[in-house]
C-alpha positions in Angstrom: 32.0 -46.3 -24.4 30.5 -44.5 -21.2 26.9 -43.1 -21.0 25.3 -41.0 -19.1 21.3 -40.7 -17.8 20.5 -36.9 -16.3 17.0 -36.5 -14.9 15.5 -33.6 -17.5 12.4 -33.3 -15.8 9.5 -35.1 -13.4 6.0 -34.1 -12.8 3.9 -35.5 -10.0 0.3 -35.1 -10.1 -1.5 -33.4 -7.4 -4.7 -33.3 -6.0 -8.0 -33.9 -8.2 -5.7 -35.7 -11.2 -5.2 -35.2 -14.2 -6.3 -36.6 -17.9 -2.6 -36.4 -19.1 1.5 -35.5 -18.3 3.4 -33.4 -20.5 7.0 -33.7 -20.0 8.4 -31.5 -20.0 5.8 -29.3 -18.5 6.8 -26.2 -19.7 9.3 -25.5 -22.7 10.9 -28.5 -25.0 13.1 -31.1 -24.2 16.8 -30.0 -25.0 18.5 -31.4 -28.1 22.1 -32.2 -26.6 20.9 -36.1 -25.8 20.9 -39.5 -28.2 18.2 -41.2 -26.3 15.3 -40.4 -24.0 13.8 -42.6 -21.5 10.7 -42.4 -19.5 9.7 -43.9 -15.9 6.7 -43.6 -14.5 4.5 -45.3 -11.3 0.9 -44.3 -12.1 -2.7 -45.3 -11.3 -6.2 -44.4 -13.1 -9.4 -44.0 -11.2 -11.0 -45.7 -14.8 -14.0 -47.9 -13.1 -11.9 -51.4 -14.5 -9.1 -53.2 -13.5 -6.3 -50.8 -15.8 -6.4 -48.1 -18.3 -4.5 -48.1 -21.4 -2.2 -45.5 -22.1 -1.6 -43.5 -25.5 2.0 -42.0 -26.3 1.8 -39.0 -27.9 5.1 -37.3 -29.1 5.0 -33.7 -29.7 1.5 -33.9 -29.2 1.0 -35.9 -32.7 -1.9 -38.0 -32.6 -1.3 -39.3 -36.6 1.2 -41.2 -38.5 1.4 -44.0 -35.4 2.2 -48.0 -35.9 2.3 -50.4 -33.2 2.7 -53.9 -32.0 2.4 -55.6 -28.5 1.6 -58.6 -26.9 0.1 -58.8 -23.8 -1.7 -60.7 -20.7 -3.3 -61.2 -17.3 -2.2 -64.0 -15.5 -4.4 -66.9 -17.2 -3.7 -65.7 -20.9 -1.9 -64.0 -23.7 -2.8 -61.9 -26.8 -1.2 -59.7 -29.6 -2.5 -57.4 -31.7 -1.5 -54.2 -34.2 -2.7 -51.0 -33.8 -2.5 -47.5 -36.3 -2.9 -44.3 -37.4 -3.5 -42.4 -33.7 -1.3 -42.6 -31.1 0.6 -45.6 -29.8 -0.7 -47.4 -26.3 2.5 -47.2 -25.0 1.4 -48.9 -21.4 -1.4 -49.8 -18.8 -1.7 -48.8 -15.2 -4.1 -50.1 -12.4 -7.0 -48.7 -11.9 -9.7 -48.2 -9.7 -11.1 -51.8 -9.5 -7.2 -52.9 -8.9 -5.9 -53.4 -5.5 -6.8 -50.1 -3.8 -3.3 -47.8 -3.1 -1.3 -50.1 -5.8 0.6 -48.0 -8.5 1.6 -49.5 -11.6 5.3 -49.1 -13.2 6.4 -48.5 -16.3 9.6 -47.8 -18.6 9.2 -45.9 -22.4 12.3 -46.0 -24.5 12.6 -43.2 -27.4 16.4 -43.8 -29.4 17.6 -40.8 -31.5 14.5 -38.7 -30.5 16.3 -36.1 -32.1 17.1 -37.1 -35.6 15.6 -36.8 -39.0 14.5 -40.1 -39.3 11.6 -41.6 -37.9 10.9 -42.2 -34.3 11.0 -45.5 -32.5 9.5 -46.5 -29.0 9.3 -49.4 -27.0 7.6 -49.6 -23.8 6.9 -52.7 -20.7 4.3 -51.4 -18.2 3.2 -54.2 -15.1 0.1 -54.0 -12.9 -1.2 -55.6 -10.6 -4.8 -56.9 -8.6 -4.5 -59.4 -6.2 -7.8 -60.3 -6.2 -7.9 -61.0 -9.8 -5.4 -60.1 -12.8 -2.1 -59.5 -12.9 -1.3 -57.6 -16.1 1.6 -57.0 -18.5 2.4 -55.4 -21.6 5.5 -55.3 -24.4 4.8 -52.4 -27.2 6.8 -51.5 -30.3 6.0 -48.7 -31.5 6.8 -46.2 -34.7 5.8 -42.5 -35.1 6.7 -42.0 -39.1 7.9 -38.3 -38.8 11.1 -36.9 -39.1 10.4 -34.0 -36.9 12.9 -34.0 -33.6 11.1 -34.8 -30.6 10.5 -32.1 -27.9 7.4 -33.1 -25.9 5.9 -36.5 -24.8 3.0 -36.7 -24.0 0.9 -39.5 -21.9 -2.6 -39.2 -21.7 -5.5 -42.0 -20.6 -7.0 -43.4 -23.2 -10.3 -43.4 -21.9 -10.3 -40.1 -20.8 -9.9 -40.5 -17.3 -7.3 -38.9 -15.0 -4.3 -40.0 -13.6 -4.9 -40.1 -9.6 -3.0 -37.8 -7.1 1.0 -39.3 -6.5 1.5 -40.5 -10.1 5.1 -39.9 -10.8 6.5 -39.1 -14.3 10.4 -38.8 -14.5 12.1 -38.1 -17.9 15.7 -38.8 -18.1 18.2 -38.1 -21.3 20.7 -40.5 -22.3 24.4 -39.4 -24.0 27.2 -40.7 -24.7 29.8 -38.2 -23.8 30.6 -37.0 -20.4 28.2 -34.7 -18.5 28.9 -30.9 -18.2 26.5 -30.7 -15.4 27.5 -30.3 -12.2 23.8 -30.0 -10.2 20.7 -31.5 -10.4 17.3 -30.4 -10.7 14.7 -28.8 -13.0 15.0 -28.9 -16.6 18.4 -28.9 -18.1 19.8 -27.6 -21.0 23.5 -25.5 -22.2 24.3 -22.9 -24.5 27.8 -24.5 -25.1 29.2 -21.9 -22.1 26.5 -22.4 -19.5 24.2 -25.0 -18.3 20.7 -23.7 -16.9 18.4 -25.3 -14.9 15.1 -23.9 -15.6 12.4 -24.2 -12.6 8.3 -24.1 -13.7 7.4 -25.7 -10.8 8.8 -26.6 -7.4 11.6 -28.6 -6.4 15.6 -28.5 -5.2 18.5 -27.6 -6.4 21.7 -29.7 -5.7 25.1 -28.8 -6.9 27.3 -32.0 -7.3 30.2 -29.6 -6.5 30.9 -26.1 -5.2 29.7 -23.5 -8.1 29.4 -19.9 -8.8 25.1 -19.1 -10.0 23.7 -17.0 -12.1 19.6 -16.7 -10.7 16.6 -15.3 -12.6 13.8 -15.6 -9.7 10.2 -14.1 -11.0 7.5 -14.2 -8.2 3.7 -15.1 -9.6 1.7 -12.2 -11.3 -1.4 -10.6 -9.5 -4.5 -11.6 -10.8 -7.2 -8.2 -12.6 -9.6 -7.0 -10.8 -13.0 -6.7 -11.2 -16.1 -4.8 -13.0 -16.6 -1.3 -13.6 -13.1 -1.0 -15.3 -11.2 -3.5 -13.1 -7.6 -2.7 -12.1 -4.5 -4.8 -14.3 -2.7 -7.5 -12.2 0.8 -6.2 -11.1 3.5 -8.5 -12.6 5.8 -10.5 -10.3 9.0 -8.8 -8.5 11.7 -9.2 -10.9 15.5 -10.4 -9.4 17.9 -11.6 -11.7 21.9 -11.8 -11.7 22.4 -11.3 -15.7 20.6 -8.8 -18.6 18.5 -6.4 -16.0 16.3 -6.8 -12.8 13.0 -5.2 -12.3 11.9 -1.7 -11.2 15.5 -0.3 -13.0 17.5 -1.4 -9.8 21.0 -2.7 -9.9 22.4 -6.6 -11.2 22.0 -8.6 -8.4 25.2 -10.2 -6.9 25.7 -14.8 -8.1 25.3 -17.1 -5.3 28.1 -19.0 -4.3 26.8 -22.8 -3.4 27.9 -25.4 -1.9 28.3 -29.0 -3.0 25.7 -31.8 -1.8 23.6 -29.0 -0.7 20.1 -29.0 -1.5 18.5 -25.4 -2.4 14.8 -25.2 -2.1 13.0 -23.7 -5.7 9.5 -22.5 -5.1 8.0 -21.2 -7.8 4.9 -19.0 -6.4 1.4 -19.0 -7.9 -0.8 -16.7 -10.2 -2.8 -14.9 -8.5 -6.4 -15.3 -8.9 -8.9 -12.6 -10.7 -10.7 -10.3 -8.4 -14.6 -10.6 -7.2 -17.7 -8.3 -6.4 -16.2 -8.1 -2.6 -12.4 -8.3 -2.8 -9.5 -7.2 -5.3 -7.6 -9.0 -7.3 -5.1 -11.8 -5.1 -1.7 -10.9 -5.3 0.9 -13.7 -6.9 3.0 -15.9 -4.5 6.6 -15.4 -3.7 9.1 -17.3 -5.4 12.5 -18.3 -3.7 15.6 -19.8 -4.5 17.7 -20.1 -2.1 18.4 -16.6 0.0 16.5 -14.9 -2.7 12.9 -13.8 -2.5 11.0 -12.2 -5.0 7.9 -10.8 -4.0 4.6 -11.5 -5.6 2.8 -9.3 -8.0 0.2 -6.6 -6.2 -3.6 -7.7 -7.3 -5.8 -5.2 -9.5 -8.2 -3.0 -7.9 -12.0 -4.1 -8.2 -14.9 -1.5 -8.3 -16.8 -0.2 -5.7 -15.5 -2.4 -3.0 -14.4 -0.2 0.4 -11.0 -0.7 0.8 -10.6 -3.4 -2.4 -10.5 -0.4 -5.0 -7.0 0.9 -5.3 -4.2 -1.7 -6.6 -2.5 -4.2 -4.2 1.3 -3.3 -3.6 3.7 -6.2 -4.8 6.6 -6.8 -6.5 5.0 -4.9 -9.3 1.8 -2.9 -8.4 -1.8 -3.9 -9.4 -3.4 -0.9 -10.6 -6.9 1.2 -9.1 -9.9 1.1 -10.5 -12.3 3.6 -12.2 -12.9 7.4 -10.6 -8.8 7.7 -10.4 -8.8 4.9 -7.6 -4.7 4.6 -6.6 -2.3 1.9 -8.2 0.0 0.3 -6.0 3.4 0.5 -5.2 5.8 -1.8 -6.5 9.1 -3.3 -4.8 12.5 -1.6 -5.3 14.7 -3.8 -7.4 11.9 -6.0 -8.5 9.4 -3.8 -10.5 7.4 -1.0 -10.9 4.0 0.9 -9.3 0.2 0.0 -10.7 -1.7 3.1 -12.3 -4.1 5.2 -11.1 -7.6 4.2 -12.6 -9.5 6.9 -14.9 -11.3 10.0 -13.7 -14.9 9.9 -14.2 -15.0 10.7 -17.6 -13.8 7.4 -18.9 -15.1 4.0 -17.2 -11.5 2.2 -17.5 -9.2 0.8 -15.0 -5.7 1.2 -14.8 -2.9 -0.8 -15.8 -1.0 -3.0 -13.6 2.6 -2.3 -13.3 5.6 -4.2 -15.3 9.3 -5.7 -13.9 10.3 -2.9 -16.8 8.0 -0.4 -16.6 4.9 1.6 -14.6 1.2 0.7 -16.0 -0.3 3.3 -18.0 -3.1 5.8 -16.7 -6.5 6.0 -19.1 -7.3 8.6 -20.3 -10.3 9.2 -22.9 -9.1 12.4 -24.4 -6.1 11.0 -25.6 -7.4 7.7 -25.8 -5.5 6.4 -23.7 -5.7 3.0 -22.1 -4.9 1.6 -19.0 -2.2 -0.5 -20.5 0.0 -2.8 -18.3 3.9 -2.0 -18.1 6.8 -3.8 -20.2 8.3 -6.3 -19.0 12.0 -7.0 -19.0 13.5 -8.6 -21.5 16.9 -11.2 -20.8 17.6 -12.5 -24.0 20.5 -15.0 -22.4 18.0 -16.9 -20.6 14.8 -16.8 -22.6 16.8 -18.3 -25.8 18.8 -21.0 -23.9 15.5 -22.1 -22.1 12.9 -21.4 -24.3 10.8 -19.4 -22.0 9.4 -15.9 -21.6 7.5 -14.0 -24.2 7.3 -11.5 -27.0 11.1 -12.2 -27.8 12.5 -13.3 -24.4 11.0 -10.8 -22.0 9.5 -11.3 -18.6 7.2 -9.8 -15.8 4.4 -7.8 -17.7 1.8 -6.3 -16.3 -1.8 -6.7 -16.7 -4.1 -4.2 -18.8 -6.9 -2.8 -17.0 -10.8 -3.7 -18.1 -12.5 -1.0 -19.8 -16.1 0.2 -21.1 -15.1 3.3 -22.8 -11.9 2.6 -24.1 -10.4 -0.9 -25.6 -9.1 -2.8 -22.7 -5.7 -1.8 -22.1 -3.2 -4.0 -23.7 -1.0 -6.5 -21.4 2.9 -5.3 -20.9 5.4 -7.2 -23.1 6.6 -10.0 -21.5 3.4 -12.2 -21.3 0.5 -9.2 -19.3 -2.5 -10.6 -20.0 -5.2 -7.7 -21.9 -8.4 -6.1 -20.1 -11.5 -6.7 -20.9 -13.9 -4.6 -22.7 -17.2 -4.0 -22.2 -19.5 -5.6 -25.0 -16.9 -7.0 -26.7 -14.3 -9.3 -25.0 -13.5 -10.7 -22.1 -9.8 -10.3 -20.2 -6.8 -12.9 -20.3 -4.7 -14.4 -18.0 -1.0 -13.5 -17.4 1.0 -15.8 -19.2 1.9 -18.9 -17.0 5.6 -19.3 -16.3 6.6 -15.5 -17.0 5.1 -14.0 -13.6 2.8 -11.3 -15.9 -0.3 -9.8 -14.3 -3.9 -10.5 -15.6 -6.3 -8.9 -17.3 -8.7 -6.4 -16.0 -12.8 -7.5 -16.1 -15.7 -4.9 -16.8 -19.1 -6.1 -15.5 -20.0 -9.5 -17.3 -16.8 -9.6 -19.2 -14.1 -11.3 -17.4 -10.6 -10.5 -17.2 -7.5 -13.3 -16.0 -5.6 -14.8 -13.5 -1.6 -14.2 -12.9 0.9 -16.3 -14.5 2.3 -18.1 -12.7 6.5 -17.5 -11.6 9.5 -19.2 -12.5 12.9 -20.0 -11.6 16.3 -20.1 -13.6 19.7 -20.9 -12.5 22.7 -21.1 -14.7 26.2 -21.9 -14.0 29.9 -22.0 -16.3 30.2 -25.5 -17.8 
């Protein structure tokens, strides 16, 4: 019998570290596999000579039996460990041979059974100087649950350094459908997607027909004095709807052994006492470009009042201050903020809809638009929000009024004075953030995302 190993997912840690790596990232590892199999080349910047490594599948830390044997050069032990999670590995760390990465390899058979979940892992390091270390673990997680996240995380709390690489492949025994690599992949039984939360390239294996959903980053709220809702991100997609009420966009015909840049663009951060709200970063996948979210307004600051334009518009602040415009074909326009009578900003537009004016005699508030929703890719990926949609906008910070509410679709909800503080646009579904009044804050954009899905 033939088997196949596709690349699911890999993370690679940037700069400042990081404590652990969930893989995969965003969403849950697809259930079409028998096995999965981890590789990883890592380093810890522990004060020792290596770190130990915990396994932690679907975040469990209970329930966890292992045994291992290990040694340094000059000697060997064993041991048993149980009840938290399995040390599934070591890697060098900072007293080990500087710019030496260690390598490892986790094992995880029918990860998506009923019965209990097995592991076995080697891991090798190295200090020239001193040690040279190995390890063998067995491990047993005694829960039928399917596994849909693994997570490795340092023991001791410190961080993995900057260019630690994390790939997770699945294993099958039937012949692959998939005819590109790339992201995170999973099928519907018709399609196979490739969903993008983070950077990378797309590479067809042969000539194929794509269906795109490309959301930029949502603008980040602005601030005090009834701070303006981050815009969501412009909106393009090939199946369901595209933003601002435009028309489908046209598939992509690609070409084989061709690699296709993915950037996913970033949240935008939440305004300040001398500048708006940052707009959200463009997202691209191949000839498409969807623009990033406008920034909300922010109070009192010349020329740093009104909403940013973007895909969708961030909206103005307090004393009707002017939302901004949002991108044909990608999303709607920011709202004005309130006129004097009511302190409240307004909200920042949706892929779906325009944000919402306050308005204290009809209590109104400066609510962020809807998003849209595109049921075909949320359920086959697992992503998006409030029932699979995408893009909302951000709802503007308030003192008279509630803080607006954030657009369906992941728009993150203004602040209100007194009482709470704003939230961030949901990360992966380009929504805007929250509005901030004074002392309470409101969020950052979510960050954008990328899907492409082809016939299997």
């Amino acid at each position: 019998m033939s088997t196949n190993m596709e690349l699911i997912t890999s993370v690679t840690v940037g700069s400042g570290g990081t404590s652990s790596v969930t893989l995969p990232a965003t969403g849950t590892i697809p259930a079409t596999y028998t096995d999965l199999y981890v590789l990883l080349s890592a380093r810890s910047n522990r004060s020792a000579d290596s770190d130990p490594i915990n396994l932690e599948l679907n975040g469990s830390t209970a329930n966890d039996t292992s045994r291992y044997i290990e040694g340094d050069g000059s000697s060997v032990s064993s041991g048993t460990a149980g009840g938290t999670q399995t040390e599934i590995s070591r890697v060098p760390a900072a007293n080990a041979t500087a710019n030496t990465f260690g390598n490892a390899s986790i094992y995880i058979p029918n990860y998506a059974s009923s019965n209990n979940k097995s592991s076995s892992g080697d891991a090798v390091t190295e200090n020239n100087g001193t040690t040279a270390f190995t390890k063998l673990t067995a491990g047993l997680w005694s829960d039928s649950t399917a596994v849909t996240t693994i997570r490795l995380v340092s023991q001791t709390g410190n961080n993995f350094v900057q260019g630690s690489t994390f790939y997770l492949y699945g294993i099958s025994n039937v012949t692959s459908t998939t005819k590109a690599t790339g992201g995170i992949v999973s099928s519907d039984g018709i399609y196979n997607y490739h969903m993008f939360p983070y950077s990378g390239t797309f590479t067809p294996t042969e000539n194929i027909t794509a269906d795109y959903l490309v959301i930029a980053g949502g603008g980040g709220g602005g601030h005090q004095q009834g701070g303006g809702g981050g815009g969501a991100g412009g909106l393009r997609s090939t199946v369901g709807a595209t933003g601002g009420g435009g028309s489908l966009e046209s598939a992509l015909s690609l070409t084989a052994n061709t690699a296709y840049t993915v950037t996913i663009g970033a949240g935008g951060a939440l305004g300040t006492s001398s500048a708006r709200g940052t707009s959200g970063g463009n997202s691209v996948f191949s000839t498409i470009t969807s623009t990033g979210g406008g920034g909300g307004g922010s109070y009192n600051v010349s020329g740093q009042d009104t909403g940013a334009t973007g895909g969708s518009g961030g909206g103005g602040t307090y004393l009707n201050k002017a939302g901004g415009a949002g991108t044909s074909n990608q999303g709607y326009a920011g709202a004005n903020g309130a006129s004097s009578a009511t302190v409240s900003g307004g909200g920042g537009g949706g892929a779906g809809a325009a944000g919402t004016k306050p308005a204290q005699g009809t209590n109104t508030k400066g609510n962020g638009g809807n998003g849209v929703q595109i049921t075909a890719f949320a359920n086959a990926t697992q992503t998006g929000a409030n029932n699979g949609y995408y893009a909302g906008g951000g709802g503007g910070g308030s003192e008279t009024l509630e803080g607006g509410d954030g657009g369906l679709g992941g728009g993150g909800k203004g602040a209100f004075s007194g009482s709470s503080n704003g939230t961030a646009g949901a990360v992966n579904t380009g929504s805007g953030g929250g509005g901030s009044y004074i002392s309470e804050t409101g969020g950052a954009g979510g960050s954008g995302l990328v899907i492409i899905r082809y016939a299997i």
